[in-house]
C-alpha positions in Angstrom: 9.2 47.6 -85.6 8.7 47.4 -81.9 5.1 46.3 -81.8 5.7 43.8 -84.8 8.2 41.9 -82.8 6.2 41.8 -79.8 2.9 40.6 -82.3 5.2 37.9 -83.3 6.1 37.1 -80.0 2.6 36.9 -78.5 1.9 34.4 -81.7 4.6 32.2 -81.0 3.5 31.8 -76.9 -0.3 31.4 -78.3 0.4 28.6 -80.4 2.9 26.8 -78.0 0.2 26.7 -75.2 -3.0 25.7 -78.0 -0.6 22.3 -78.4 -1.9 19.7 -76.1 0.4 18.4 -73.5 0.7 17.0 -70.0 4.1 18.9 -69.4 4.3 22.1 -71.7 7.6 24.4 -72.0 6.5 27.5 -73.4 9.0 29.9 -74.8 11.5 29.2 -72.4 14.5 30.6 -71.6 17.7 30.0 -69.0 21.3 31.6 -69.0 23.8 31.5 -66.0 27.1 33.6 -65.5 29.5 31.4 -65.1 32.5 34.5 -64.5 32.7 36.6 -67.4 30.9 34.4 -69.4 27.1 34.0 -70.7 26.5 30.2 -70.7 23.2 29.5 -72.7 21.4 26.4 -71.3 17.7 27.0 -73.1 16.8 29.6 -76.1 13.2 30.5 -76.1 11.9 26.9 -76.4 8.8 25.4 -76.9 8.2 21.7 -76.3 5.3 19.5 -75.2 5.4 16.1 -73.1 2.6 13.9 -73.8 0.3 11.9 -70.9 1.6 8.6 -70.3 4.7 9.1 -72.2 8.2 7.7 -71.6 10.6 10.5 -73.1 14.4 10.4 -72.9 16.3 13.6 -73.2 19.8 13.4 -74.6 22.4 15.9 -74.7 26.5 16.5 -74.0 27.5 17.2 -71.0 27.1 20.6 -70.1 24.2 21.1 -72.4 21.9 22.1 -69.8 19.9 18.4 -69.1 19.6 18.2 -65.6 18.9 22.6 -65.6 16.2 21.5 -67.6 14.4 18.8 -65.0 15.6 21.5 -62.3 13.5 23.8 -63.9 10.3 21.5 -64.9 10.3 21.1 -60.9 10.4 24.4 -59.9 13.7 24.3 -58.1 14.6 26.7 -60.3 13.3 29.8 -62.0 13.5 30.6 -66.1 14.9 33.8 -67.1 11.4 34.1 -69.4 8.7 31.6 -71.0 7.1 29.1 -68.2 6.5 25.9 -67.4 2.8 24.4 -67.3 2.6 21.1 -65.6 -0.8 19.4 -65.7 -2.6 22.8 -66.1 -0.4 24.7 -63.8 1.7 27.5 -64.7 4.8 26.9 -62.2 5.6 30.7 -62.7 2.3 31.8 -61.0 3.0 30.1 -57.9 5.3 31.4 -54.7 7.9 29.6 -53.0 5.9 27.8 -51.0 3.5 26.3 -53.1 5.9 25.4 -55.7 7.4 22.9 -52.9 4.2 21.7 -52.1 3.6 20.6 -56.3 6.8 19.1 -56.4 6.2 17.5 -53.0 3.4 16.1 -54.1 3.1 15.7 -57.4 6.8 15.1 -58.6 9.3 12.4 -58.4 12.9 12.1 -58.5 15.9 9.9 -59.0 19.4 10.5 -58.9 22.4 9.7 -60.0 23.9 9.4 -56.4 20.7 8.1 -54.8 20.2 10.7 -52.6 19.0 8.6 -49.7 19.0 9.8 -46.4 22.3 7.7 -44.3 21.0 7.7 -41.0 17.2 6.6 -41.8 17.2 2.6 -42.8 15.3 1.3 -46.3 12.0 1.5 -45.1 12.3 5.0 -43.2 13.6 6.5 -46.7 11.1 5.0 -48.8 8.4 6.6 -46.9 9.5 10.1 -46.1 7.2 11.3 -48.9 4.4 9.8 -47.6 5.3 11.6 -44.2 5.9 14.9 -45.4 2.5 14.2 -47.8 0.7 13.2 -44.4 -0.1 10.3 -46.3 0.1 7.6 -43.4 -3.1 5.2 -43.7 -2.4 1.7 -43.4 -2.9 1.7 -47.7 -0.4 3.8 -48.1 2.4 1.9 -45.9 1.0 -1.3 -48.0 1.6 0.6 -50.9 5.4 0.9 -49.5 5.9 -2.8 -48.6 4.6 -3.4 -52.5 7.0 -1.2 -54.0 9.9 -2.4 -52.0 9.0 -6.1 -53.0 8.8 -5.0 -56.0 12.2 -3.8 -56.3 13.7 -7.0 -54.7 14.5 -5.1 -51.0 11.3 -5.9 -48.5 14.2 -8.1 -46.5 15.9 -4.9 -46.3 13.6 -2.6 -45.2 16.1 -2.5 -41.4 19.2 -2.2 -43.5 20.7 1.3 -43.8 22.1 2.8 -47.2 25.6 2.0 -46.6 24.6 -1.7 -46.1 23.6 -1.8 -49.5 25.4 -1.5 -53.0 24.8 1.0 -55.6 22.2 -1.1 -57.6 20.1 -1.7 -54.4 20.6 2.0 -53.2 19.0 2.9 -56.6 16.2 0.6 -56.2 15.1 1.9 -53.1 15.5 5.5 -54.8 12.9 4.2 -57.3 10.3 2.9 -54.4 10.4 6.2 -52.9 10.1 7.9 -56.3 6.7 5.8 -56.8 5.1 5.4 -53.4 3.6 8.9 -53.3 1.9 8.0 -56.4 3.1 11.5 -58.6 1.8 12.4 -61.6 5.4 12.8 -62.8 8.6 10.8 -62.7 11.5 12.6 -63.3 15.3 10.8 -63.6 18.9 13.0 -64.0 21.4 9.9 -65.3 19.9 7.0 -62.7 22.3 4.6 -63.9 25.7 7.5 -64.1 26.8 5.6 -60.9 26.3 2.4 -62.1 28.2 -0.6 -63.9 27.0 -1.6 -66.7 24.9 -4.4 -65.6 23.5 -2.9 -62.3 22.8 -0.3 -65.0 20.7 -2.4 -67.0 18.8 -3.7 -64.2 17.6 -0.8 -62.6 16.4 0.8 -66.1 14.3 -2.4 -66.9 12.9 -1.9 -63.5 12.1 1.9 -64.3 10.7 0.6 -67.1 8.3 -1.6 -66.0 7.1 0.2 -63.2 6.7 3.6 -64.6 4.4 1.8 -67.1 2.6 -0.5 -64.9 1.6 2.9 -62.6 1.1 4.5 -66.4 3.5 7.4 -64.8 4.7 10.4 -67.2 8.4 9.9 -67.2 11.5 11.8 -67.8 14.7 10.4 -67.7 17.9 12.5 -68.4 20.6 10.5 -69.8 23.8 10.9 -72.2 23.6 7.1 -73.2 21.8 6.2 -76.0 21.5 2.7 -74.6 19.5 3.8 -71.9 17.4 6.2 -73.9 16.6 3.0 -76.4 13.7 2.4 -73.4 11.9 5.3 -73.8 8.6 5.8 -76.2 10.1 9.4 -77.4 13.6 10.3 -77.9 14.8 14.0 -77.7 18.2 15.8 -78.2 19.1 19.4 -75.9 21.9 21.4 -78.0 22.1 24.9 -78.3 19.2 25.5 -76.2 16.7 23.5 -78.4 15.0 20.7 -77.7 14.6 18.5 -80.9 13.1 15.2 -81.5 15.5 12.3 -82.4 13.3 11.4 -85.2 14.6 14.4 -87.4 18.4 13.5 -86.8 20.3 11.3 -85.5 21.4 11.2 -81.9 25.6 10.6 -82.1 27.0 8.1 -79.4 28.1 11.0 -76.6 
């Protein structure tokens, strides 16, 4: 009974990596212990993110969303299954090179913006250039771009607490882009965010994730902001499951 299970098993993986994909979760699997308790975040799921795609990922709160980007990453580890990003299986690498991919290769946004307080606009928007030794006069150009772009070159002296939530986002999104990753990854951009400011800032992810043809994937519990995205997919119960087979509830 043993080695049937394990046959099975070995199908299962075989056929999740054959499926093409940019971004592929293969039989993936996360848990924490939250006291006495067993909280399941993903059950042996296998999912594939298409080149070039936009993809929202909807869930409660709780479900395990921002776990989920946590692990695609590498900031975190699986319990089993692995993540292969572009060709790479995150699980092969060590500490260090896993930092260096994300580095690299990866970019975030956050809710709470995450910039740095006591470096100004310009100094935030190109740490990742720094720490990428990306320093040519292109890339800085690239820099001053993106923060026209966003509406803040005027700004580029100002410090985060000079500016409001929406423009502390839109710098976040600049220094998301100017490293030029392969991968743009969002946990609930516009959480911290009125409605309008909210609105804003994900037409402006919008455009210029597909103006740099970027693979992105933005976490979100609003359907609203998920109505931007080319693919629509709902975490529960440790699945992920495209929105096209049911329909996602106003969470």
């Amino acid at each position: 009974m043993s080695k049937e299970i394990n046959r099975i098993t070995q199908i299962s993986t075989d056929d999740c990596v054959s499926k093409p994909g940019f971004l592929k979760l293969v039989n993936l699997s996360k848990s924490y212990q939250e006291g006495t308790e067993t909280r399941l975040v993903l059950k042996d799921t296998c999912f594939q993110f298409q080149s070039g795609e936009f993809t929202a990922i909807l869930g409660k709160s709780g479900s395990g969303k921002t776990t989920l980007l946590n692990l695609i990453s590498g900031l975190d580890k699986a319990d089993s299954g692995f993540i292969e990003l572009n060709g790479v299986n995150l699980s092969s690498l060590n500490d260090h090179d896993r930092t260096l991919l994300r580095r690299r290769h990866i970019g975030f946004i956050f809710q709470f913006f995450n910039l740095i307080p006591t470096l100004n606009v310009w100094e935030n928007v190109i740490l990742p250039l720094e720490l990428n030794q990306m320093t040519t006069a292109s890339d800085f150009e690239r820099a001053s771009l993106l923060l026209s772009e966003v509406g803040l070159l005027d700004r580029s002296k100002n410090y985060p607490d000079q500016l409001s939530g929406g423009e502390q986002q839109r710098v976040s999104i600049a220094r998301s882009l100017v490293h030029q990753p392969e991968i743009l990854l969002a946990d609930e951009p516009t959480g911290n965010l009125d409605e309008n400011t909210g609105k804003d800032v994900l037409n402006l992810l919008n455009r210029l994730t597909r103006a740099t043809a970027k693979n992105f994937i933005l976490v979100t519990h609003s359907p609203e902001a998920a109505a931007f995205a080319d693919r629509r997919v709902y975490l529960a119960d440790g699945k992920l499951e495209e929105s096209a087979t049911k329909l996602i509830p106003h969470l």
